[in-house]
Biopython code that builds the backbone (N, CA, C, O; Angstrom):
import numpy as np
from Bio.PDB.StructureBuilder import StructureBuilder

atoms = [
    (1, "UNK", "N", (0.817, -1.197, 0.000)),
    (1, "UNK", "CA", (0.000, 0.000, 0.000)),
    (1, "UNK", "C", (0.859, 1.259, 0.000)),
    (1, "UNK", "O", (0.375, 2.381, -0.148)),
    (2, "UNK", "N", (1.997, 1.048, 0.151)),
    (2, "UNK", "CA", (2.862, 2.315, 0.412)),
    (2, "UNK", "C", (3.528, 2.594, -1.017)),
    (2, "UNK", "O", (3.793, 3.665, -1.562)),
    (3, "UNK", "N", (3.680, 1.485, -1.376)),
    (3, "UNK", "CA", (4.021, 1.905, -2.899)),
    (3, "UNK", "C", (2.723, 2.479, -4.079)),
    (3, "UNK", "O", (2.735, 3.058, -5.165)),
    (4, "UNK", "N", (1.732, 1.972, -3.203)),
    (4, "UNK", "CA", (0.879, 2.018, -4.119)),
    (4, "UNK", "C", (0.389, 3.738, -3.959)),
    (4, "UNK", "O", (0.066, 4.294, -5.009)),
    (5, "UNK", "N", (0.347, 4.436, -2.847)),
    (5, "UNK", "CA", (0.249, 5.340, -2.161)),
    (5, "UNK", "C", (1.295, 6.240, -3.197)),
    (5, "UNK", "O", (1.031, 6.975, -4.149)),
    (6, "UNK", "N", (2.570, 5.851, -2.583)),
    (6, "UNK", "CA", (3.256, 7.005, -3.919)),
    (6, "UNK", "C", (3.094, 7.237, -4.707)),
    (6, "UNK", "O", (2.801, 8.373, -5.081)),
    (7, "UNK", "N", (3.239, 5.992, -5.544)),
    (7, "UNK", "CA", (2.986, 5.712, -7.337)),
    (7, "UNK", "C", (1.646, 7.280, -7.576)),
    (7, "UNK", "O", (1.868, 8.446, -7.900)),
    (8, "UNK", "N", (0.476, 6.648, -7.275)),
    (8, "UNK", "CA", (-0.600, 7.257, -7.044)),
    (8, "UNK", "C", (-0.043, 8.943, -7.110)),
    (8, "UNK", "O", (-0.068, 9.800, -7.994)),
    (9, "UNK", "N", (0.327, 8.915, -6.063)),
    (9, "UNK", "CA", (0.815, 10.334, -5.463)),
    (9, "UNK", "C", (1.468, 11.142, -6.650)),
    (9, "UNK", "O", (0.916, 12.175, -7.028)),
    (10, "UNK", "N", (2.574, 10.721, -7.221)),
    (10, "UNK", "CA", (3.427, 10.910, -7.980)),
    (10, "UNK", "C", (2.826, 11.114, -9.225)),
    (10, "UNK", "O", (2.966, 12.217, -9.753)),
    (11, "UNK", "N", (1.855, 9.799, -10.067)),
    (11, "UNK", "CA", (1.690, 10.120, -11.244)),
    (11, "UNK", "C", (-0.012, 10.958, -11.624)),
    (11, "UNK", "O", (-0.614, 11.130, -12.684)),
    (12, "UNK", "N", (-0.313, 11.299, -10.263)),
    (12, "UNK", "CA", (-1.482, 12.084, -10.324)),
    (12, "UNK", "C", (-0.719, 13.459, -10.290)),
    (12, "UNK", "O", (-1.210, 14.123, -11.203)),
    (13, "UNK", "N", (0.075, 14.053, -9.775)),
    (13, "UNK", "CA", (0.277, 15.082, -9.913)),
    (13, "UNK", "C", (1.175, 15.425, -11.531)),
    (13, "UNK", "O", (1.683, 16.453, -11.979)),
    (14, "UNK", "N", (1.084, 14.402, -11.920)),
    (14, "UNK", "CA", (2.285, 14.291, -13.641)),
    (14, "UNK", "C", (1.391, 14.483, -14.370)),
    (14, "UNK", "O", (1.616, 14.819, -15.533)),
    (15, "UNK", "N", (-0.445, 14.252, -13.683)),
    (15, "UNK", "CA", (-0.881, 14.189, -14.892)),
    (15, "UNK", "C", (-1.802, 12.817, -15.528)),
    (15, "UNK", "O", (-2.838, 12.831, -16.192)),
    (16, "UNK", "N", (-0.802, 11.415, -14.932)),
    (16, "UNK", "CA", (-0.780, 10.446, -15.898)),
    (16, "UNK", "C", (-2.562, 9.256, -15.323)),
    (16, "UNK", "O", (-3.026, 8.173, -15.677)),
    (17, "UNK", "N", (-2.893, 10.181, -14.470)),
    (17, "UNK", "CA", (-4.063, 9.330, -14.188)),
    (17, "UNK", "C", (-5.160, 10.393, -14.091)),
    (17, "UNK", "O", (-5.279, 11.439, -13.451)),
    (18, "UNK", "N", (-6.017, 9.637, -15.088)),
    (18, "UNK", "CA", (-7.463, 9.906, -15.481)),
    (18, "UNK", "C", (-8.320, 10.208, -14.375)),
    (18, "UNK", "O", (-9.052, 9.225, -14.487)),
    (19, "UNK", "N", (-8.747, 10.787, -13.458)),
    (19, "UNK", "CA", (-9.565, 11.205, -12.496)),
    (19, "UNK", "C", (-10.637, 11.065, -12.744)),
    (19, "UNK", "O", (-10.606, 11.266, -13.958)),
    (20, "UNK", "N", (-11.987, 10.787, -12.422)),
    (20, "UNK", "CA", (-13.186, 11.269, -12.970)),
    (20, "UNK", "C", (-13.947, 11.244, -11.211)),
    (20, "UNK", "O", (-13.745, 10.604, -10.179)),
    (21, "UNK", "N", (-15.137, 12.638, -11.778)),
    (21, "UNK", "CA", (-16.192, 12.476, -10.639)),
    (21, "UNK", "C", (-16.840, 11.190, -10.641)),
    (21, "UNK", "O", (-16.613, 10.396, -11.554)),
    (22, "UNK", "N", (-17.773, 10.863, -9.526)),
    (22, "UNK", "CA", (-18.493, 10.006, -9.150)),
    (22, "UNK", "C", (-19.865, 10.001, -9.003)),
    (22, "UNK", "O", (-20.132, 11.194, -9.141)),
    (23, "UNK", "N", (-21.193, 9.262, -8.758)),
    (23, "UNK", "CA", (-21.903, 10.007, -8.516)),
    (23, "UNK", "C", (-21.870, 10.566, -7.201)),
    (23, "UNK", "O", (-22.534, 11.542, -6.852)),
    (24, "UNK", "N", (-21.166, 9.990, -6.558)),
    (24, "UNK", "CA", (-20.941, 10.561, -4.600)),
    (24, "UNK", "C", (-20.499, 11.545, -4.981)),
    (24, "UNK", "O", (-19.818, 11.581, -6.006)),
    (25, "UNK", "N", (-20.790, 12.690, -4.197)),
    (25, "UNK", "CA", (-20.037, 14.055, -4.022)),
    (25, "UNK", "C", (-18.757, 14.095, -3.475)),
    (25, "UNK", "O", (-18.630, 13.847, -2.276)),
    (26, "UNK", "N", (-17.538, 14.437, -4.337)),
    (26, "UNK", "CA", (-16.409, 14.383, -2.879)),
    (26, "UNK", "C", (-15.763, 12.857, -3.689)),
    (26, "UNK", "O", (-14.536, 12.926, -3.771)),
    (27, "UNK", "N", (-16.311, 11.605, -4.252)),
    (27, "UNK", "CA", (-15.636, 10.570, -4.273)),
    (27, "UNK", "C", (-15.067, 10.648, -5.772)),
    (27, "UNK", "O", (-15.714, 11.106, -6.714)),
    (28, "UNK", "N", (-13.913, 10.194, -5.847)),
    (28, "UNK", "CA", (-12.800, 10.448, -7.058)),
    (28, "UNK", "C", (-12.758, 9.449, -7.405)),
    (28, "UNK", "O", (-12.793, 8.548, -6.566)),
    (29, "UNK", "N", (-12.632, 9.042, -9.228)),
    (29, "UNK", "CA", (-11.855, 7.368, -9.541)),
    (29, "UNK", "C", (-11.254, 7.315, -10.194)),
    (29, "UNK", "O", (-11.286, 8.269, -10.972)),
    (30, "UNK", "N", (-10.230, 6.249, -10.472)),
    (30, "UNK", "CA", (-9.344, 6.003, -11.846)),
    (30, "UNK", "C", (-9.671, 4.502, -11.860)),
    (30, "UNK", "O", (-9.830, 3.709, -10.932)),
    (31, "UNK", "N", (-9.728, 4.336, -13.331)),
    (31, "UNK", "CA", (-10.027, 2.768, -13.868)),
    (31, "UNK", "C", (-8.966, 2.195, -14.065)),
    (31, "UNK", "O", (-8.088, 3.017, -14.331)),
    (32, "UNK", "N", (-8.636, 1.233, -14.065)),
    (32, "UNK", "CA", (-7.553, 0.287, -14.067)),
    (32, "UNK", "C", (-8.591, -1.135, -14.771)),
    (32, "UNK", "O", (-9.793, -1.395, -14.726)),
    (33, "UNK", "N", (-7.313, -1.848, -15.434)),
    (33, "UNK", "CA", (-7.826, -3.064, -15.908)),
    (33, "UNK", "C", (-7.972, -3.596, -14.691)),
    (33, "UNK", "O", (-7.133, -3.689, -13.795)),
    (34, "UNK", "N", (-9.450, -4.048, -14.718)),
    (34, "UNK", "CA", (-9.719, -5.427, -13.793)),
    (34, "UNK", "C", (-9.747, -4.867, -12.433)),
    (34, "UNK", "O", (-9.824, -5.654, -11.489)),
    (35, "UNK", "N", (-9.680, -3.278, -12.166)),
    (35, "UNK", "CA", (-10.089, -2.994, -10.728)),
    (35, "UNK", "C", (-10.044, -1.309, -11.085)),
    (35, "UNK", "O", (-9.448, -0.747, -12.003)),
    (36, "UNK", "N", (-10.904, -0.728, -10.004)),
    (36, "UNK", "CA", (-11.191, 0.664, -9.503)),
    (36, "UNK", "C", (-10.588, 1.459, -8.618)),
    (36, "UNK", "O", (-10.962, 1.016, -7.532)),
    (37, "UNK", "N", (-9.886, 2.356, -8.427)),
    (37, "UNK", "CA", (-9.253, 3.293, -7.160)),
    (37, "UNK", "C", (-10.537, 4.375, -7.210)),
    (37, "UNK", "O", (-11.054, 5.025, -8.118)),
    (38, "UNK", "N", (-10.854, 4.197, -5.366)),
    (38, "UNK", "CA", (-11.806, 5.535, -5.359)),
    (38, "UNK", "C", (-11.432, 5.949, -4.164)),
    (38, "UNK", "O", (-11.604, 5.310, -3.125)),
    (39, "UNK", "N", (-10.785, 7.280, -4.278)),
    (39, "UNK", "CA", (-10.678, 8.355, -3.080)),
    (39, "UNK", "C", (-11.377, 9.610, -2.974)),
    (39, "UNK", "O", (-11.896, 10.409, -3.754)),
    (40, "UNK", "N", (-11.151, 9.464, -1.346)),
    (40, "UNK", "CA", (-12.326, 10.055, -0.726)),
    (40, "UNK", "C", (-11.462, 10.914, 0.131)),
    (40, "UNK", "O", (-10.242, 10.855, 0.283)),
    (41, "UNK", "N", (-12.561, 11.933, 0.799)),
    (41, "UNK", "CA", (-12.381, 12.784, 2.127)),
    (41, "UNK", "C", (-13.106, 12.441, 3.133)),
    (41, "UNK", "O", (-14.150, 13.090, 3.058)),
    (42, "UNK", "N", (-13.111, 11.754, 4.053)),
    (42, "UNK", "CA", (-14.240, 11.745, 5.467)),
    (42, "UNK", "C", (-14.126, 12.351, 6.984)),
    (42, "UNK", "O", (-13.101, 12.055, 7.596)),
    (43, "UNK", "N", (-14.878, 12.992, 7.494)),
    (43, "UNK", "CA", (-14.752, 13.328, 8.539)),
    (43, "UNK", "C", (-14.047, 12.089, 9.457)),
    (43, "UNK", "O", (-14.077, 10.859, 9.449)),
    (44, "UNK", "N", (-13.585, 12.843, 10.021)),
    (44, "UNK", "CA", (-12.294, 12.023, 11.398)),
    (44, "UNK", "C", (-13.086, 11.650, 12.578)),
    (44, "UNK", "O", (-13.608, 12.384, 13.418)),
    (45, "UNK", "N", (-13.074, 9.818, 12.441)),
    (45, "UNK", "CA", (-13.994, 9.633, 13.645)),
    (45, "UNK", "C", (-13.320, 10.089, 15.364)),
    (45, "UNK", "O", (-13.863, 10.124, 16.468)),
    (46, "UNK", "N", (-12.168, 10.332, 14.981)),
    (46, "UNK", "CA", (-11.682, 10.589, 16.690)),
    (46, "UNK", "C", (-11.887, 12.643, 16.662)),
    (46, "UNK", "O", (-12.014, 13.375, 17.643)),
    (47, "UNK", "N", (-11.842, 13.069, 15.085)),
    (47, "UNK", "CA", (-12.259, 14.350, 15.775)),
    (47, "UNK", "C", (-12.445, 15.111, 14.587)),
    (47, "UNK", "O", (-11.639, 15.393, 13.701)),
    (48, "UNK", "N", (-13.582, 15.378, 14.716)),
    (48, "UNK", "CA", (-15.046, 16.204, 13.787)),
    (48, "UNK", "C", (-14.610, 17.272, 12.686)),
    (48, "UNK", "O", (-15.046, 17.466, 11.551)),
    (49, "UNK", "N", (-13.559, 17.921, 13.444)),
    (49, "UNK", "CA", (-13.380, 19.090, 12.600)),
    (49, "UNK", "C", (-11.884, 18.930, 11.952)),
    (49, "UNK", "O", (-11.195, 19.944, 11.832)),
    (50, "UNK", "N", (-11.388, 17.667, 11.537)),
    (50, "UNK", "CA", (-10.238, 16.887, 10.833)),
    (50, "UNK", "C", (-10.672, 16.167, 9.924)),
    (50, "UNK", "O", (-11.788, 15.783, 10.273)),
    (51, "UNK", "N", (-10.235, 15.506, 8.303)),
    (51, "UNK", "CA", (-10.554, 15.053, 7.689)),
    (51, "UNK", "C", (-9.810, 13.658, 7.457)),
    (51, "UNK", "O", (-8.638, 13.847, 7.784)),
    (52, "UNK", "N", (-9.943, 12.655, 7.137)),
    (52, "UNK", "CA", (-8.989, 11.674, 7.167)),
    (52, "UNK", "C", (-9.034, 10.992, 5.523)),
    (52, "UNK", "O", (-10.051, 10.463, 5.073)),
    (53, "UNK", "N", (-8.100, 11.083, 4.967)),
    (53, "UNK", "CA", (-8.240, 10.620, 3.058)),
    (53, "UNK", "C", (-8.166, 9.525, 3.250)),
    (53, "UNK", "O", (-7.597, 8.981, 4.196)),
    (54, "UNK", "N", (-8.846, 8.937, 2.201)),
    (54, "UNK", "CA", (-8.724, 7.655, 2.356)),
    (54, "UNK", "C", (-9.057, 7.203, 0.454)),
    (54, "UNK", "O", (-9.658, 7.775, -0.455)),
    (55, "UNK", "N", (-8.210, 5.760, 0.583)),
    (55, "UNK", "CA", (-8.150, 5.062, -0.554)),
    (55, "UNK", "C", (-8.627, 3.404, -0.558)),
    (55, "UNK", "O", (-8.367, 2.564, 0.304)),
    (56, "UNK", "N", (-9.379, 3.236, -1.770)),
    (56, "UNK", "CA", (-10.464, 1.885, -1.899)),
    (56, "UNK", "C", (-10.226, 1.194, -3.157)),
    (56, "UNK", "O", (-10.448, 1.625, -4.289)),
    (57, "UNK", "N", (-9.715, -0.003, -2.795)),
    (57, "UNK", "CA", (-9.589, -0.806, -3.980)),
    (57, "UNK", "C", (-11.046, -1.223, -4.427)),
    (57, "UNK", "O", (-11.910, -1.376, -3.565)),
    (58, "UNK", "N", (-11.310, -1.395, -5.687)),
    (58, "UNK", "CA", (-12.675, -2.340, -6.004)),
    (58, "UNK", "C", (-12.075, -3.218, -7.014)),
    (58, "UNK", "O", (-11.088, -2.904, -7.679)),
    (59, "UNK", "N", (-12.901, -4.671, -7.130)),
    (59, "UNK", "CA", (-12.496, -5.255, -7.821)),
    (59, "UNK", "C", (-12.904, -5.364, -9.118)),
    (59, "UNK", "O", (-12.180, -4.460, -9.533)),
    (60, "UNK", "N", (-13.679, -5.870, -10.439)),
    (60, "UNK", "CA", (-14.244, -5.585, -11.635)),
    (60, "UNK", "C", (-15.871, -5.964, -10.903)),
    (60, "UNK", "O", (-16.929, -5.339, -10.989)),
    (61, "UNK", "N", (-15.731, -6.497, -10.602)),
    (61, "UNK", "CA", (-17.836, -6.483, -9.716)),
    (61, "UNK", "C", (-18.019, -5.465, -8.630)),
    (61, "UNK", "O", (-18.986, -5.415, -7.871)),
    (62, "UNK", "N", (-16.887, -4.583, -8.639)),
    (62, "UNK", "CA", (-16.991, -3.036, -7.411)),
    (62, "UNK", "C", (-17.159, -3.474, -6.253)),
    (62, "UNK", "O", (-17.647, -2.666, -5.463)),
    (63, "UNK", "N", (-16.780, -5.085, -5.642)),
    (63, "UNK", "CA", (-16.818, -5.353, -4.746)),
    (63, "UNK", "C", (-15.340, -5.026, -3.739)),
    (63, "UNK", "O", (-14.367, -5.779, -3.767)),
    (64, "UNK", "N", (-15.421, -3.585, -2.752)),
    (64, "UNK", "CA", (-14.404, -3.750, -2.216)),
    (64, "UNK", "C", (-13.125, -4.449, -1.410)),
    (64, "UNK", "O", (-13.141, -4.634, -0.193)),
    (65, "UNK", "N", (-12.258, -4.729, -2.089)),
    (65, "UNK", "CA", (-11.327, -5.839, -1.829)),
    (65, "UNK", "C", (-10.483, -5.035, -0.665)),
    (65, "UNK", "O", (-10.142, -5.725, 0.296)),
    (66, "UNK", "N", (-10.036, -3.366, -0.653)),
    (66, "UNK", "CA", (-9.425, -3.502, -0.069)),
    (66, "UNK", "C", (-9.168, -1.798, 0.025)),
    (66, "UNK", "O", (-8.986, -1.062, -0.945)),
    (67, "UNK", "N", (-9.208, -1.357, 1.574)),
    (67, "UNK", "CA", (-9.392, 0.125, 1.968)),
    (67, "UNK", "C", (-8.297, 0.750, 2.840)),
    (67, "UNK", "O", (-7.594, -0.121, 3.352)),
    (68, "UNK", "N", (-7.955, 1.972, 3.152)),
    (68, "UNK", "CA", (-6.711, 2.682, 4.126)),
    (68, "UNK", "C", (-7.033, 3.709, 3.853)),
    (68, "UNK", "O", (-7.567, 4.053, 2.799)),
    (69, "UNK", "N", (-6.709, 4.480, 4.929)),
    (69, "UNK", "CA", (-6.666, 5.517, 5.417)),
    (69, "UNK", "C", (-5.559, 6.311, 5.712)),
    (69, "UNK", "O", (-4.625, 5.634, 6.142)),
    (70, "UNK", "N", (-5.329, 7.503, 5.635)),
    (70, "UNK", "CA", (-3.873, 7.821, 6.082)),
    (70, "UNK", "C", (-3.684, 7.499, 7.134)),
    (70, "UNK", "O", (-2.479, 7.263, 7.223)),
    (71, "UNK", "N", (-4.458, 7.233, 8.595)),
    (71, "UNK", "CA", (-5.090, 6.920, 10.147)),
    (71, "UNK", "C", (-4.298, 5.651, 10.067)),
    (71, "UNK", "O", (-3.549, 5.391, 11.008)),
    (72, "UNK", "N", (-4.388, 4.743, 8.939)),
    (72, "UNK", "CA", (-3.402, 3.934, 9.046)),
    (72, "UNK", "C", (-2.059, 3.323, 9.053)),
    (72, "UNK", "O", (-1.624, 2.176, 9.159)),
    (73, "UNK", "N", (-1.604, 4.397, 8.915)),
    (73, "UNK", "CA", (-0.078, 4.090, 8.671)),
    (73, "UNK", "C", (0.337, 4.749, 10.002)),
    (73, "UNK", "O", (-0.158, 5.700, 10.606)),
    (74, "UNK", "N", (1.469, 3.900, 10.298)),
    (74, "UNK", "CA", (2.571, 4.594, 11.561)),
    (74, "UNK", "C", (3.655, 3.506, 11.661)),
    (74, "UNK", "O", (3.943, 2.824, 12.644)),
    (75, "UNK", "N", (4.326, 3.490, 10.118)),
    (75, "UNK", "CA", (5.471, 2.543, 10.215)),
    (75, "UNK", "C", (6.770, 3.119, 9.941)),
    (75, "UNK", "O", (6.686, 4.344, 10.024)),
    (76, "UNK", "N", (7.582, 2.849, 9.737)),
    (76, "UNK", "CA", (9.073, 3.307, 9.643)),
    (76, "UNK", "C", (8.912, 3.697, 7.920)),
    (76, "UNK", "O", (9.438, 4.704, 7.446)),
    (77, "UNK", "N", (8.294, 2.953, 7.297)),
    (77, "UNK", "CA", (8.320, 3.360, 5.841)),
    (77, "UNK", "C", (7.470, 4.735, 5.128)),
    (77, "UNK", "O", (7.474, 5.220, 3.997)),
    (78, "UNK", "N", (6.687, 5.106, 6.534)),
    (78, "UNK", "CA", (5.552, 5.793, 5.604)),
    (78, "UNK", "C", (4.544, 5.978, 7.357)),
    (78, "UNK", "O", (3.707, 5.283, 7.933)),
    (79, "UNK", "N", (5.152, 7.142, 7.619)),
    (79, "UNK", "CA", (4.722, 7.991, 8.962)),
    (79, "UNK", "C", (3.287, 8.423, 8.668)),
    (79, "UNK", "O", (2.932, 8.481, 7.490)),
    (80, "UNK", "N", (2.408, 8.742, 9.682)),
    (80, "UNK", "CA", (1.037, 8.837, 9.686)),
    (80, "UNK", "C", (1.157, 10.716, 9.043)),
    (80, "UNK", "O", (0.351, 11.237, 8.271)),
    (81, "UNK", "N", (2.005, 11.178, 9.464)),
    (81, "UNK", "CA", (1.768, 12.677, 9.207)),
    (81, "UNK", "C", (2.208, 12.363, 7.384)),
    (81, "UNK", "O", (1.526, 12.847, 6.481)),
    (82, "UNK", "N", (3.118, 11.715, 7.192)),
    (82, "UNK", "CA", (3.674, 11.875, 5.887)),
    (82, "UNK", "C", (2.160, 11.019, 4.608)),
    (82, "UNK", "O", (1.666, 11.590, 3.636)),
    (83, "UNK", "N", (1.891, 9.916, 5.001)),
    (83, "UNK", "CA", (0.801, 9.172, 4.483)),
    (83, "UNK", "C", (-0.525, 10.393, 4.761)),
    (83, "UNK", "O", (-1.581, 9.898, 4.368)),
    (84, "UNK", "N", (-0.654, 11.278, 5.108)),
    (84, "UNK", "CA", (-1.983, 12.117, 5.480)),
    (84, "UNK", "C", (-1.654, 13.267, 4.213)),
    (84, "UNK", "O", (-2.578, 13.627, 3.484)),
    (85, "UNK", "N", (-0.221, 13.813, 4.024)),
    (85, "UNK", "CA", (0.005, 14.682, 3.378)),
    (85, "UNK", "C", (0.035, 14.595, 1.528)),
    (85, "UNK", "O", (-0.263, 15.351, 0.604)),
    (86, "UNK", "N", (0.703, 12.882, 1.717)),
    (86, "UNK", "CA", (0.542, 12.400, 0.498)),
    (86, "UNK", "C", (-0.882, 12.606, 0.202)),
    (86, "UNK", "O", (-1.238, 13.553, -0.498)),
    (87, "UNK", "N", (-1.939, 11.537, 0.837)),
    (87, "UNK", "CA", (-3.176, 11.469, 0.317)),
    (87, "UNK", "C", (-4.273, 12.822, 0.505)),
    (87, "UNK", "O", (-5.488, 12.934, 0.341)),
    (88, "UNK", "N", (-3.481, 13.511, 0.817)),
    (88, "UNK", "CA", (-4.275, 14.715, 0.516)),
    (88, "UNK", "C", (-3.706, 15.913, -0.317)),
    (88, "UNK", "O", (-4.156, 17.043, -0.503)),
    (89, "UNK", "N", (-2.953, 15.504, -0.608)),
    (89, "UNK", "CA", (-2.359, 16.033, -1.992)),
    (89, "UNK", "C", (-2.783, 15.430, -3.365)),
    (89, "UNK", "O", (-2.839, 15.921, -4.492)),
    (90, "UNK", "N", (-3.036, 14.309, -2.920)),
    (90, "UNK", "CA", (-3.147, 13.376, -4.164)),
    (90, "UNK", "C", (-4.531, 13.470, -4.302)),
    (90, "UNK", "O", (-4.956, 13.516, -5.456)),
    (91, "UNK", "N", (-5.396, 13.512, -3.304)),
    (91, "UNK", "CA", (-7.168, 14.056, -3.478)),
    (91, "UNK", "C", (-6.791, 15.040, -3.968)),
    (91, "UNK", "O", (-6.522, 14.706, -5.121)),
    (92, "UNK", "N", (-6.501, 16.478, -3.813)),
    (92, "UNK", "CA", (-6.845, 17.655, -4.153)),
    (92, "UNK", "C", (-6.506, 17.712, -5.490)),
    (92, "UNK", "O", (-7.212, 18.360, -6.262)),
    (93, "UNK", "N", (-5.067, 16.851, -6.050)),
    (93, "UNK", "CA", (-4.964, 17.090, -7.556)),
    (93, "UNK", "C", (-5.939, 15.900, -8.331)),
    (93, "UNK", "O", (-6.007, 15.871, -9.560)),
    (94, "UNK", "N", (-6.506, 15.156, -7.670)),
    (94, "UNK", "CA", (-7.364, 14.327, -8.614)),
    (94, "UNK", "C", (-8.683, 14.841, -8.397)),
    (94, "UNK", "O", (-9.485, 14.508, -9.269)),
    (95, "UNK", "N", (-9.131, 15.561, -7.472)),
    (95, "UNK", "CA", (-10.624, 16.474, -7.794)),
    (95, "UNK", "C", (-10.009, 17.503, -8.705)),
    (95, "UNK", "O", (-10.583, 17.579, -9.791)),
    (96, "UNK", "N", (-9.022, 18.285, -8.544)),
    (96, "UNK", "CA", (-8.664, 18.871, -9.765)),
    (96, "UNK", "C", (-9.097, 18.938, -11.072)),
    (96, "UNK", "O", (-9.757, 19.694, -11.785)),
    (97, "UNK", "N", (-8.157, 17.277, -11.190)),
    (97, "UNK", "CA", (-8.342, 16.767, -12.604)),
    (97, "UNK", "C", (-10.121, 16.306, -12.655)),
    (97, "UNK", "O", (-10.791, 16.808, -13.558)),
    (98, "UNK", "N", (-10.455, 15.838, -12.167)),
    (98, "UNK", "CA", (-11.977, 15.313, -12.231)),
    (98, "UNK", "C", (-12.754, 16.243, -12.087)),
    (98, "UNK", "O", (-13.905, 15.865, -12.301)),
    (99, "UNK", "N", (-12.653, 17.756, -11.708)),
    (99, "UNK", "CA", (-13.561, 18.359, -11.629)),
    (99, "UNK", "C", (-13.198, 19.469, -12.922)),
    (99, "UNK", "O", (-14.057, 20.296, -13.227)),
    (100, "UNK", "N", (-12.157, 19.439, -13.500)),
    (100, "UNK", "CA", (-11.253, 20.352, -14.764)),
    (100, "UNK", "C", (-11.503, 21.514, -14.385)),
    (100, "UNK", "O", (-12.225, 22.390, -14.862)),
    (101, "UNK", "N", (-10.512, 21.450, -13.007)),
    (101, "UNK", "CA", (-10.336, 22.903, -12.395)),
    (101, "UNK", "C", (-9.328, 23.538, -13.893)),
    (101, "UNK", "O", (-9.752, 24.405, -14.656)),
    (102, "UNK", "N", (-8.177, 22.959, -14.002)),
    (102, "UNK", "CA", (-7.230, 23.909, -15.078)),
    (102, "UNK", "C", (-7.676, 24.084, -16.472)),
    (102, "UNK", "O", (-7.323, 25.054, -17.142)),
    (103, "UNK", "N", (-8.272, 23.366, -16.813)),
    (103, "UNK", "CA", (-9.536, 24.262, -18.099)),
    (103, "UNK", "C", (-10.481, 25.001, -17.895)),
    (103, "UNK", "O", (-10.864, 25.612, -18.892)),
    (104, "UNK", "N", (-11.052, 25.198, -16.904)),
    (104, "UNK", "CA", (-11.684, 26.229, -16.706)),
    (104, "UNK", "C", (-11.086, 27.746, -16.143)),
    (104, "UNK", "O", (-11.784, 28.759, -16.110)),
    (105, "UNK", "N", (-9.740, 27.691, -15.737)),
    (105, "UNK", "CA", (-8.911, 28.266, -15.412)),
    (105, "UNK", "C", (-8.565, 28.820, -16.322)),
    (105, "UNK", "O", (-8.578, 30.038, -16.500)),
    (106, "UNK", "N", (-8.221, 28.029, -16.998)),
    (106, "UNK", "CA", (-7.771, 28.705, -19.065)),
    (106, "UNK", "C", (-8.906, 28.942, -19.635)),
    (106, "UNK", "O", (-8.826, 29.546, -20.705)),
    (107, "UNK", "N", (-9.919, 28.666, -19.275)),
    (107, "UNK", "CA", (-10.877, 29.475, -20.467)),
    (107, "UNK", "C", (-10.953, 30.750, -19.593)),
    (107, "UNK", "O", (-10.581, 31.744, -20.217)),
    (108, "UNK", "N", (-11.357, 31.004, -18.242)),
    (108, "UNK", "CA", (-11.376, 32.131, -17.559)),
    (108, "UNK", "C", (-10.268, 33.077, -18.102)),
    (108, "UNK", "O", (-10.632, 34.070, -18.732)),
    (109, "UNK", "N", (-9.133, 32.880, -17.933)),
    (109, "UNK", "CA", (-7.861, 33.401, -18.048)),
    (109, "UNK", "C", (-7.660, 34.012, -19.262)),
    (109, "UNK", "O", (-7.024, 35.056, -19.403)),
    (110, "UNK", "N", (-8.357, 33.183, -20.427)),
    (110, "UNK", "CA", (-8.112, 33.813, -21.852)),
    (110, "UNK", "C", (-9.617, 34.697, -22.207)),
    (110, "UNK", "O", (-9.754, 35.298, -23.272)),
    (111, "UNK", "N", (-10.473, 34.669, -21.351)),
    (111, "UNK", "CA", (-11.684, 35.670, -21.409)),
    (111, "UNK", "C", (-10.977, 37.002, -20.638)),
    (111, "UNK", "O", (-10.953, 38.208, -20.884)),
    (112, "UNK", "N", (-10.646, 36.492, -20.010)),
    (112, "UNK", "CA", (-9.951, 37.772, -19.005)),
    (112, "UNK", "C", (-8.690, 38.984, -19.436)),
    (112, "UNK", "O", (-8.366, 40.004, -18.828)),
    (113, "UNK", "N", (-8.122, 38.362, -20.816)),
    (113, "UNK", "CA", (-6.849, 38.377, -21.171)),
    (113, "UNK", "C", (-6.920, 39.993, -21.877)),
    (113, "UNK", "O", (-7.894, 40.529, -22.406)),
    (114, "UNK", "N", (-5.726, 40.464, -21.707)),
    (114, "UNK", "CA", (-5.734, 42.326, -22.056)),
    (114, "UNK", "C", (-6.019, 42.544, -23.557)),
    (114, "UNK", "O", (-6.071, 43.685, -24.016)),
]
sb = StructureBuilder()
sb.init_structure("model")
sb.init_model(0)
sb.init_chain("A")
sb.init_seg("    ")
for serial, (resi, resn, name, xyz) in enumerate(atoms, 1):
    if name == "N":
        sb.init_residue(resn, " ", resi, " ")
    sb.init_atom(name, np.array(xyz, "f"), 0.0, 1.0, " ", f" {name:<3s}", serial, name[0])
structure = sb.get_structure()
């Protein structure tokens, strides 16, 4: 999961993964052969006004195989503060991409333009 966590991390901000909305508000996906990544934001069950990211494997029948949280990590490879920062970096640029914050940015920008 920690590799999978980077990878993620890394080639969402490059660009190289397809984002799309959901019908959930807030829930993000990328397709993969033969399985689904869907990340999320949820309120923090130990405290209300904290958010905790979190990432969901599905399998090709969307039956979840397999879920984490940044809440979960506190290992030598991948610290709870560092796993929280990743996956919420990696939400914000994949609602980004799924919501086409930077095309709408550029069409604004070139309406706006002197």
């Amino acid at each position: 999961m920690v590799k999978l966590i980077a990878r993620l991390h890394k080639q969402t901000l490059e660009g190289k993964i397809a984002w799309q909305k959901t019908l959930d508000d807030g829930i993000f996906q990328a397709g993969f052969p033969n399985y689904t990544i869907k990340l999320f934001a949820r309120t923090s069950p130990l405290d209300s006004s904290a958010l905790d990211y979190v990432i969901r494997i599905l399998d090709a029948e969307g039956e979840t195989i397999e879920e984490v949280a940044d809440t979960d990590f506190d290992t030598a490879e991948l610290r709870r503060n560092e796993a929280y920062d990743l996956m919420k970096e990696t939400y914000t640029a994949a609602r980004r991409i799924a919501m086409g914050v930077d095309k709408a940015l550029d069409n604004i920008l070139s309406e706006l333009a002197d």
